[in-house]
C-alpha positions as CSV (number, residue, x, y, z in Angstrom):
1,X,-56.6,199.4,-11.6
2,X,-55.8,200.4,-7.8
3,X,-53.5,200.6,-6.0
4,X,-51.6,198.0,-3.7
5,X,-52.4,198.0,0.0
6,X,-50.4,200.8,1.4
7,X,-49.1,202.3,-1.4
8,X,-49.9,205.7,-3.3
9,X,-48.7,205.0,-6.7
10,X,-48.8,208.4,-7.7
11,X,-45.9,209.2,-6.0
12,X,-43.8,205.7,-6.0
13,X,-41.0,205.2,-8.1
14,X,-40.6,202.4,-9.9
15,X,-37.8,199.8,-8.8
16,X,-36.0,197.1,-11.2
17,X,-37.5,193.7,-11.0
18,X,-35.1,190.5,-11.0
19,X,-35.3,188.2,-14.1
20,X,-37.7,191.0,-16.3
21,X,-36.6,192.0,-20.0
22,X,-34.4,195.0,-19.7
23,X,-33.9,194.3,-15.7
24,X,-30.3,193.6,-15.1
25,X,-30.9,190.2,-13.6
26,X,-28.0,188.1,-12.1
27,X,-28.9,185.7,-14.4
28,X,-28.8,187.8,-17.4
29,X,-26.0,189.4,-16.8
30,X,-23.9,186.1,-16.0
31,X,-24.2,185.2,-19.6
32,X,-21.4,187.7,-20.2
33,X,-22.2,188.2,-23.7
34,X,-25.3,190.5,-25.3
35,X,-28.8,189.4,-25.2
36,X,-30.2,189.1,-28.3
37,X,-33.7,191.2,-28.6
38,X,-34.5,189.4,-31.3
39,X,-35.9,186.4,-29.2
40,X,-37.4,189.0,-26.4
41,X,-39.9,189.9,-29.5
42,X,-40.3,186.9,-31.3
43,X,-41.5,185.7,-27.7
44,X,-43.7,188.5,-27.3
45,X,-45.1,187.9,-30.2
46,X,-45.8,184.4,-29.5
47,X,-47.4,185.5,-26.4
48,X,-49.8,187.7,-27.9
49,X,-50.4,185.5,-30.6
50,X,-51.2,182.3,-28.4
51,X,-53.3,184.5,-26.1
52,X,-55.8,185.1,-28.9
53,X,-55.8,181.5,-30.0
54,X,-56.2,179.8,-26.8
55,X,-56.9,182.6,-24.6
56,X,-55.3,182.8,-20.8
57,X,-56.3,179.6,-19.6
58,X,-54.0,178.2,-22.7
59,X,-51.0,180.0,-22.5
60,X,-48.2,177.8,-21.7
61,X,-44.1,177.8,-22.1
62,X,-44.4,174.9,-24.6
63,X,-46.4,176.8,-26.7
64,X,-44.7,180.1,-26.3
65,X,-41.0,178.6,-27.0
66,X,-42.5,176.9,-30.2
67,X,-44.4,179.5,-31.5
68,X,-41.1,181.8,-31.2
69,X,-38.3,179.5,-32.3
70,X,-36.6,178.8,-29.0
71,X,-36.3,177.1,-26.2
72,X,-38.3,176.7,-22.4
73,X,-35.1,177.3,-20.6
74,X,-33.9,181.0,-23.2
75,X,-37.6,182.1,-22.0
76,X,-37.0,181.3,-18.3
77,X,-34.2,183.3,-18.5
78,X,-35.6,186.6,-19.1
79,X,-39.5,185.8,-17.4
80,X,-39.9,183.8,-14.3
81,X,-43.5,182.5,-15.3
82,X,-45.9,182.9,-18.0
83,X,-48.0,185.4,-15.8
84,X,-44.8,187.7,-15.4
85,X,-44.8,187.5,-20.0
86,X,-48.3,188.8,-20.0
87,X,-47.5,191.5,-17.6
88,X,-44.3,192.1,-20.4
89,X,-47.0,191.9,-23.0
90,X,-49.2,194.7,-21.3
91,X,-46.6,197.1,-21.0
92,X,-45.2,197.0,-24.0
93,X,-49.1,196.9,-26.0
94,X,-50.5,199.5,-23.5
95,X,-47.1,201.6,-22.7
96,X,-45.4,202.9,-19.7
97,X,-46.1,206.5,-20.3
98,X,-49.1,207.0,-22.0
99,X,-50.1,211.1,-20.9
100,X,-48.5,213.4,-22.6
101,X,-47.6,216.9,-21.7
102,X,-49.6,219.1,-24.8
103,X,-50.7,222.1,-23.1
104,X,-53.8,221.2,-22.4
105,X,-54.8,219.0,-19.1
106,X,-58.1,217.8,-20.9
107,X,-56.5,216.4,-23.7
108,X,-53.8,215.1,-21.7
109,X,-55.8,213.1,-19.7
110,X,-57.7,211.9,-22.6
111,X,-54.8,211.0,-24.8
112,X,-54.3,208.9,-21.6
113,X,-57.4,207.1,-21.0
114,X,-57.7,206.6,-24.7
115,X,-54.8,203.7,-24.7
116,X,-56.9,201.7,-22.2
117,X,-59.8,202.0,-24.3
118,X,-57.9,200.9,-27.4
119,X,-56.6,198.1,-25.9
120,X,-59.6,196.6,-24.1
121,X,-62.1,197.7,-26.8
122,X,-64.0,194.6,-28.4
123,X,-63.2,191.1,-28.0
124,X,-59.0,192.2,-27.8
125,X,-56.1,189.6,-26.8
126,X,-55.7,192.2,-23.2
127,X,-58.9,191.9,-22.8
128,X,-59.0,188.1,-22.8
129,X,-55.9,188.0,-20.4
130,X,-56.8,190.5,-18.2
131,X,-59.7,188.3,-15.3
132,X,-57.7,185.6,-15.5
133,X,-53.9,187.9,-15.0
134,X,-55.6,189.9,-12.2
135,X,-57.1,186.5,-10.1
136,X,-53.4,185.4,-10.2
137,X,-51.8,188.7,-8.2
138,X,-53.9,188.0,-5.7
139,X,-51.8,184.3,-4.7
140,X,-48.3,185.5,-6.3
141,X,-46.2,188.2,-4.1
142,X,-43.6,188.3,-6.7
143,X,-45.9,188.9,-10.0
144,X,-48.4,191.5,-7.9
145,X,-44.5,193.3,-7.5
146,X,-43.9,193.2,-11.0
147,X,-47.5,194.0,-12.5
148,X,-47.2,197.3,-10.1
149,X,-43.6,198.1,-10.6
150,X,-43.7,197.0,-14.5
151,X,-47.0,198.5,-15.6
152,X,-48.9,200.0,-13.2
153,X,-46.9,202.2,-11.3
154,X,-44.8,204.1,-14.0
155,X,-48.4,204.4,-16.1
156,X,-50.0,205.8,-13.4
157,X,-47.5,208.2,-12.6
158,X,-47.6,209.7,-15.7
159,X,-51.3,210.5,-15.5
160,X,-50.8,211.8,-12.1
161,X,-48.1,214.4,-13.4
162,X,-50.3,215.8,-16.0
163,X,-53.2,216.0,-12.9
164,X,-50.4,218.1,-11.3
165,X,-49.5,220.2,-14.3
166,X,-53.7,221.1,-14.6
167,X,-53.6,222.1,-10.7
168,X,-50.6,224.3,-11.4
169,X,-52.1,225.8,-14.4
170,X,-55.2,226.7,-12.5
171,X,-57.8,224.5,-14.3
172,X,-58.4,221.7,-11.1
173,X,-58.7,222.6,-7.4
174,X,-55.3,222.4,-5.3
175,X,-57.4,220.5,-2.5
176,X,-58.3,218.2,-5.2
177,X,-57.5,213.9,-4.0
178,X,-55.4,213.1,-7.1
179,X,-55.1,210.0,-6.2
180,X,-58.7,208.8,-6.0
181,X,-59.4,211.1,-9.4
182,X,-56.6,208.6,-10.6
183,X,-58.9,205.7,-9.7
184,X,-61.6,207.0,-11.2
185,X,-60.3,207.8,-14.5
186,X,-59.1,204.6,-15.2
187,X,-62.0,202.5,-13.1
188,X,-64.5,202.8,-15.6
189,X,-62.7,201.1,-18.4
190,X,-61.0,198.2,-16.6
191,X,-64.3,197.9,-14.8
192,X,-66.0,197.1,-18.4
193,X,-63.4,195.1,-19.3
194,X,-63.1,192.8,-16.7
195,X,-67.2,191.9,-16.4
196,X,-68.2,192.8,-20.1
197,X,-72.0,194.2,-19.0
198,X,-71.1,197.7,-21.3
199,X,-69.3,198.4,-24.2
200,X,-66.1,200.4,-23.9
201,X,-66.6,203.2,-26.7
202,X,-64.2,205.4,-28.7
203,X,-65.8,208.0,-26.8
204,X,-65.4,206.6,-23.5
205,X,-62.3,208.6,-22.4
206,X,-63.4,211.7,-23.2
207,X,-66.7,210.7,-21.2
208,X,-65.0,209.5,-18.2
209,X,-62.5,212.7,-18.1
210,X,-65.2,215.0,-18.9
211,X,-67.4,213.3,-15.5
212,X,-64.3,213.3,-13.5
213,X,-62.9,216.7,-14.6
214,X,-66.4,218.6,-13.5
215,X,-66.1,217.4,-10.0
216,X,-62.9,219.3,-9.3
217,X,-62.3,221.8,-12.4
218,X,-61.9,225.3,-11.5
219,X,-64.1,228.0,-13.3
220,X,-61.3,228.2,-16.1
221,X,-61.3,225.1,-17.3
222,X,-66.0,225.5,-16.8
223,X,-65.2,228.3,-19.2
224,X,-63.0,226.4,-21.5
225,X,-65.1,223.4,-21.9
226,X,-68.6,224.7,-21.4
């Protein structure tokens, strides 16, 4: 992914978004009583599972609110549109924080590529959603806001914390651009994804961190990997 016009999303904190699960929207809130989860994943279920029956293109609220049990108006209480419930869908199948903090930058940043190559590897329900999700940002203010504050931000800054961590521990360059190596790690995978001309491997993470990794490694981590 990359980043929104202006923005360097390594460093951006992420801010609530009205009407999104978990948000603390007026509207939620007015209801004065708790919400019950147990329609937020019996909804995200139905998302997923439509989205691998009739792909993006057949995703509707009808669908959704029947496949789950409920009603249009309970789902337009907690997502404005069915875009902003795949964006829900891709955070919570991909994850918010997906680089951990082992030790080991290398395996950190690989551990952290790795989800996006789970989740986009073969013919996968993200994968499906993903053309079709990204051609809608580019016409919708409000869902570009909550793809970047929902998903992409928050993942993003994650990866550029353990990119911090390896220039502390003296295995990548201080003058090092993290935010263009944090294009590049994850460019290769969506960029497969989204135009299907390669495979996206098991390996692939560990390829991609590997490339990306020599260009600005210092001669510890050479040593450590060679």
């Amino acid at each position: 992914m990359v980043n929104s016009p202006g923005e360097r999303a390594s460093t951006r904190q992420p801010r609530s978004v009205e009407g999104e699960p978990g948000r603390g929207s007026a509207r939620s809130r007015g209801a004065g009583r708790p919400r019950d989860t147990r329609i937020d994943d019996a909804v995200r279920d139905a998302v997923l599972g439509t989205l691998k029956e009739s792909g993006y293109s057949g995703l509707t609220m009808e669908r959704i609110a029947a496949r789950a049990g409920t009603t249009k108006p309970a789902i337009h209480r907690r997502w404005h549109t069915r875009q902003h419930l795949v964006v829900d869908a891709l955070a919570t199948t991909l994850g918010t924080e997906p680089t951990p903090d082992t030790g080991c930058t290398h395996c950190d940043l690989v551990e952290g590529i790795g989800t996006l190559t789970k989740a986009f590897a073969g013919d996968t329900v993200l994968r499906r959603a993903l053309p079709g999700l990204v051609a809608d940002l580019q016409d919708d203010p409000a869902l570009a806001t909550s793809f970047f504050e929902r998903l992409f931000h928050p993942r993003r800054a994650t990866t550029a914390a353990a990119l911090r961590r390896g220039v502390e521990r003296g295995e990548i360059r201080a003058d090092a651009d993290l935010d263009l190596l944090l294009d590049m790690l994850g460019a290769t995978t969506y960029y497969r994804a989204l135009f299907g001309h390669l495979p996206i491997t098991p390996a692939l993470a560990e390829q991609v961190v590997n490339v990306v990794l020599e260009g600005v490694a210092t001669q510890r981590w050479r040593a450590a990997h060679r």
